[in-house]
C-alpha positions as CSV (number, residue, x, y, z in Angstrom):
1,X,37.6,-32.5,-109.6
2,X,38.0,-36.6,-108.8
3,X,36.2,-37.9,-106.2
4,X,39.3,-39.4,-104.7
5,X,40.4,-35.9,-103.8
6,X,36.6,-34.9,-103.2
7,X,36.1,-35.6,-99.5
8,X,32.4,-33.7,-98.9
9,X,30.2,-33.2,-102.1
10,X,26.7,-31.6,-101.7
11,X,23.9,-31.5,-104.8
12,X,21.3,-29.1,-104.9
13,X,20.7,-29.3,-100.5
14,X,17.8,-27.2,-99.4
15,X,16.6,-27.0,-95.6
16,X,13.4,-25.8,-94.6
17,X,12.2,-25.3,-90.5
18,X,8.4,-25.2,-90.0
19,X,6.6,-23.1,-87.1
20,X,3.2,-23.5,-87.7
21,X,2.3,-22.4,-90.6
22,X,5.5,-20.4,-91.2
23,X,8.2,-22.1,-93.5
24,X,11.5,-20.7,-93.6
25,X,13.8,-21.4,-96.4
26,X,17.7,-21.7,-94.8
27,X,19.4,-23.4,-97.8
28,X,18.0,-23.0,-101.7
29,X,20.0,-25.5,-103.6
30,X,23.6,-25.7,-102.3
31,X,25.3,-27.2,-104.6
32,X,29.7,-27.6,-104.0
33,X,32.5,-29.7,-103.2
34,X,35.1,-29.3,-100.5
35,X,39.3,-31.0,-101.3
36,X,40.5,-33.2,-98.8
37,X,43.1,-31.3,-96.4
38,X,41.4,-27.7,-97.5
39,X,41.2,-25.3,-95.6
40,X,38.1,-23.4,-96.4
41,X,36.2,-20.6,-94.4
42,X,32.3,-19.8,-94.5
43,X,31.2,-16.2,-95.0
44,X,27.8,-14.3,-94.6
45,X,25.9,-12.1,-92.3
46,X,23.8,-13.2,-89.6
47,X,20.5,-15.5,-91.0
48,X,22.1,-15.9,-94.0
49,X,21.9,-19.6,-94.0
50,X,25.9,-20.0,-92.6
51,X,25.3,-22.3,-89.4
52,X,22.5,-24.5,-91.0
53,X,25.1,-24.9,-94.1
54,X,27.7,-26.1,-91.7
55,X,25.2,-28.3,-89.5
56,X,24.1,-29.8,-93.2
57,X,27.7,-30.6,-94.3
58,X,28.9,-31.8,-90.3
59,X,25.9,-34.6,-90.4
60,X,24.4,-33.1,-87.8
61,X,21.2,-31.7,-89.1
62,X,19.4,-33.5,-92.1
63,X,18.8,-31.7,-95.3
64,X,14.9,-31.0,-96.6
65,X,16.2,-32.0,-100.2
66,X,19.0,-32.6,-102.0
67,X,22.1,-35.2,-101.4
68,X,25.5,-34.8,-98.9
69,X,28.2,-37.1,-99.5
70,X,31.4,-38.1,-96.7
71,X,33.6,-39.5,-98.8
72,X,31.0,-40.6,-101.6
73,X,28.7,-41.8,-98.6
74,X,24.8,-40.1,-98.2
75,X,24.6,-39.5,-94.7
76,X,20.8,-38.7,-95.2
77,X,20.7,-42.3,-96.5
78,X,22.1,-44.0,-93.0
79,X,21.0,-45.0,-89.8
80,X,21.5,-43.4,-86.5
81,X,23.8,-46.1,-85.6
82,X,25.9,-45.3,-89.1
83,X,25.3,-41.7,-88.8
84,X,26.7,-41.5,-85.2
85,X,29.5,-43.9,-86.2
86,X,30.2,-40.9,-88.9
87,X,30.1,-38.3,-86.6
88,X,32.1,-40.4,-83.7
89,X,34.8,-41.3,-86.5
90,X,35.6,-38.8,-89.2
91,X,34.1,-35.4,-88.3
92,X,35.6,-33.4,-85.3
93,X,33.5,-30.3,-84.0
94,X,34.7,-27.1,-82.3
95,X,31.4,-25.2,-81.0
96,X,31.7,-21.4,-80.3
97,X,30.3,-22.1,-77.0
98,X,33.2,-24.9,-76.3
99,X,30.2,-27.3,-75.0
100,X,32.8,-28.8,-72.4
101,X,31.4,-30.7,-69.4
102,X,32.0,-28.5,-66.3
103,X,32.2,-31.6,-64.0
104,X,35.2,-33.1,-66.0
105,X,38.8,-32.0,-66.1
106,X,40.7,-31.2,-68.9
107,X,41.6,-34.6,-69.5
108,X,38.5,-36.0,-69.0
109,X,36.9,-33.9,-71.5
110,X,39.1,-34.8,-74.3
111,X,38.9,-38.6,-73.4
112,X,34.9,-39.1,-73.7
113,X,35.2,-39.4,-77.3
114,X,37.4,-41.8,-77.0
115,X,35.6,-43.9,-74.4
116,X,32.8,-43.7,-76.6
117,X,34.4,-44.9,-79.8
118,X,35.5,-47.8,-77.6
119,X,38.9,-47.2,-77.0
120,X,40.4,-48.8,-73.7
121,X,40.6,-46.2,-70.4
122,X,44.6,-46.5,-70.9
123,X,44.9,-45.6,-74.3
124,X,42.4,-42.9,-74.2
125,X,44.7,-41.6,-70.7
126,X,47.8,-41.4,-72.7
127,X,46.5,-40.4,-76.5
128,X,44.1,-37.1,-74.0
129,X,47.6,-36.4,-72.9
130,X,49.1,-36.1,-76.4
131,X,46.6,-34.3,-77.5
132,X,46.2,-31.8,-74.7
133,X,50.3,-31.1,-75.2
134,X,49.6,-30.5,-79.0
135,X,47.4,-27.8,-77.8
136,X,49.5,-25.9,-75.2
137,X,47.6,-27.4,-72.1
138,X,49.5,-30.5,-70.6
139,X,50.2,-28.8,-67.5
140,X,46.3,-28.2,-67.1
141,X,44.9,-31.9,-67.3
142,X,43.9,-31.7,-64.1
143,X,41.8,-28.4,-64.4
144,X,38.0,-28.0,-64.9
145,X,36.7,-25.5,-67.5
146,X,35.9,-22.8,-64.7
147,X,39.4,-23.1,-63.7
148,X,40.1,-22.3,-67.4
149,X,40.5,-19.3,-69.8
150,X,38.5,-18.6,-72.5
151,X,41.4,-19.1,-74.9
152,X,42.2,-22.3,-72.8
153,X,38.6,-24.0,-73.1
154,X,38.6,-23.8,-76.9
155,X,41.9,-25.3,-76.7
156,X,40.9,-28.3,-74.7
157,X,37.6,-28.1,-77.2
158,X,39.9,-29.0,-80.2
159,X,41.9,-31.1,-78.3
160,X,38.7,-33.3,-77.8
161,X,37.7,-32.7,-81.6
162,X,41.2,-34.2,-82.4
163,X,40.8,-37.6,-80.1
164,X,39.3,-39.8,-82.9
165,X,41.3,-38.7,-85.2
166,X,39.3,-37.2,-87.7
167,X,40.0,-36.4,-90.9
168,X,37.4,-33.1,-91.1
169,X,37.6,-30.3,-88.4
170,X,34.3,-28.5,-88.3
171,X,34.6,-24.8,-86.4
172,X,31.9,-23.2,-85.6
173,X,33.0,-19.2,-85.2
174,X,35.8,-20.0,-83.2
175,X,37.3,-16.6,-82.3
176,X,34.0,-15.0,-81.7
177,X,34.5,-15.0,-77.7
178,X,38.6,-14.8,-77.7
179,X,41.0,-11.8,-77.5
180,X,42.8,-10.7,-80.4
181,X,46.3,-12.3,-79.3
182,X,44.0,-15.6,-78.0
183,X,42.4,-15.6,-81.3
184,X,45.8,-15.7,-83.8
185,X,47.0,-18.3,-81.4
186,X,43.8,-20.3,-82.1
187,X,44.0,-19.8,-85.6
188,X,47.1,-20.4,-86.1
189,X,46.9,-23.8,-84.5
190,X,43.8,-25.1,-87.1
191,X,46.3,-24.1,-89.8
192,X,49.3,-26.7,-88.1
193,X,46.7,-29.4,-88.0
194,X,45.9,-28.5,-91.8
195,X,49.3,-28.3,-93.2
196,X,51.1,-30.7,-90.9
197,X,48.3,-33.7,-90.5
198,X,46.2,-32.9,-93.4
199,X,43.1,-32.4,-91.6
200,X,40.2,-30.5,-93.6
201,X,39.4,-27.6,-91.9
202,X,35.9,-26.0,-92.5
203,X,35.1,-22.9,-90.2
204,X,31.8,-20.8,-90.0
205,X,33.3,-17.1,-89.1
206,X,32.6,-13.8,-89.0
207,X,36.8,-13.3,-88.9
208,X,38.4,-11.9,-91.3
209,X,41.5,-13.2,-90.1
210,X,40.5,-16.4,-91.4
211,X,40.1,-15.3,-95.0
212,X,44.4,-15.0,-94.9
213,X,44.8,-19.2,-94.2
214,X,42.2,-20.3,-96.6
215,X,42.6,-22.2,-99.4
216,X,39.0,-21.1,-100.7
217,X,36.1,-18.7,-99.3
218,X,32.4,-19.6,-99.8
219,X,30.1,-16.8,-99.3
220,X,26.4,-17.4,-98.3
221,X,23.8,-15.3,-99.0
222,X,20.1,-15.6,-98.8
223,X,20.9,-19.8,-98.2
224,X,22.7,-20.0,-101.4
225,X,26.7,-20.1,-101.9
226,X,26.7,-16.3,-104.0
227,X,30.3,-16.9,-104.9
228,X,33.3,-19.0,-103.9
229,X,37.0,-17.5,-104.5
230,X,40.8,-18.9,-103.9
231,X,42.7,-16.6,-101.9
232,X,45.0,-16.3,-103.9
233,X,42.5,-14.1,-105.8
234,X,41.9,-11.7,-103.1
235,X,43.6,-8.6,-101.9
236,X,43.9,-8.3,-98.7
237,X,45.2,-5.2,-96.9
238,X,45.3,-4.0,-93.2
239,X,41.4,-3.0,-93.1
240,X,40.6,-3.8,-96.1
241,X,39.4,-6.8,-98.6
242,X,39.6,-6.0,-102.3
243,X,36.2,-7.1,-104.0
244,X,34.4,-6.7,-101.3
């Protein structure tokens, strides 16, 4: 693989949280690379080392050991100015728990990122609005999250992901809290931002239904990646996975 189509690269990443005198070993030496404009999904059972893999690879947690590039960049290497340009710039995040600010409206919630990145109050106004039509909700701009579904929050959630345009969409179990119906819909929206914009779509899940839109499937185990496969290499069936 060239590193002009490489957009995240890790080498040999291992995490380690201390309590005491208890260590715990999250990641062993995760070693992989991720395409730009891939859609990939992130398998394993719970304590399996899924979120702090994802945390790890979204900047947002530094690893114990090892090296993870953003387009041939260490972010364990920058400062927390550089790092939270990184994270401001080219990494959206979609939290299971939506993290919206209750006081804001819709609108309001998907501009902050803007406002932050410096963008003028205007152009933040009218880009909020785009984005908030791209997800369904224009007519609800005005709401606050209470005033929301659940299926609506994580709308507006990826709607303020989207406002710097990023070129990574992290998704942290996304479906986990949604209907069935709620969670298609949701799903089939990251795959129009994949194959229409290009956006690399990496998502932490415990839903199968992901597995169908992937390009690729890491499985964690035990903080290591046990196996990685395409999907075109899979069989799946109404209940069923083949391999599994």
């Amino acid at each position: 693989m060239s590193r002009s189509t490489t957009i995240i690269r890790t080498r040999a990443v291992t995490k380690h949280y201390r309590k005491g005198e208890v260590v715990t070993q999250a990641l062993r030496g995760v070693t992989c690379e991720i395409r730009r404009g891939e859609f990939i999904s992130v398998m394993g059972p719970s304590g399996s080392g899924k979120s702090t893999f994802f945390n790890v690879i979204g900047a947002l947690s530094t690893p114990t050991a090892g090296r993870v590039l953003i387009d041939e960049v260490d972010v364990a290497q920058l400062s927390n100015d550089e790092l939270a340009y990184v994270r401001c710039k080219k990494i959206g995040y979609v939290f299971q728990s939506y993290n919206l600010v209750t006081a804001m409206t819709a609108l309001e919630n998907v501009m902050t990122p803007m406002l932050f990145a410096g963008v003028i109050p205007d152009e933040a106004r009218t880009r909020g609005m785009k984005l908030l039509g791209r997800v369904g909700l224009a007519e609800k701009w005005f709401h606050q999250p209470k005033q929301l579904s659940g299926g609506q929050q994580q709308r507006v959630a990826i709607a303020r992901a989207l406002a710097n345009r990023p070129r990574i969409l992290l998704c942290d179990e996304l479906t986990a809290n949604l209907d069935l119906q709620t969670g298609e819909a949701i799903i089939q929206l990251l795959v129009e931002l994949n194959k229409q914009d290009g956006v690399t779509i990496i998502c932490a899940t415990h839903d199968y239904r992901m597995l169908d839109k992937s390009d690729r499937i890491f499985w964690i185990r035990d903080g290591v990646i046990d196996r990685i496969e395409n999907r075109a290499d899979l069989k799946i069936s109404t209940g069923t996975i083949g391999g599994l």
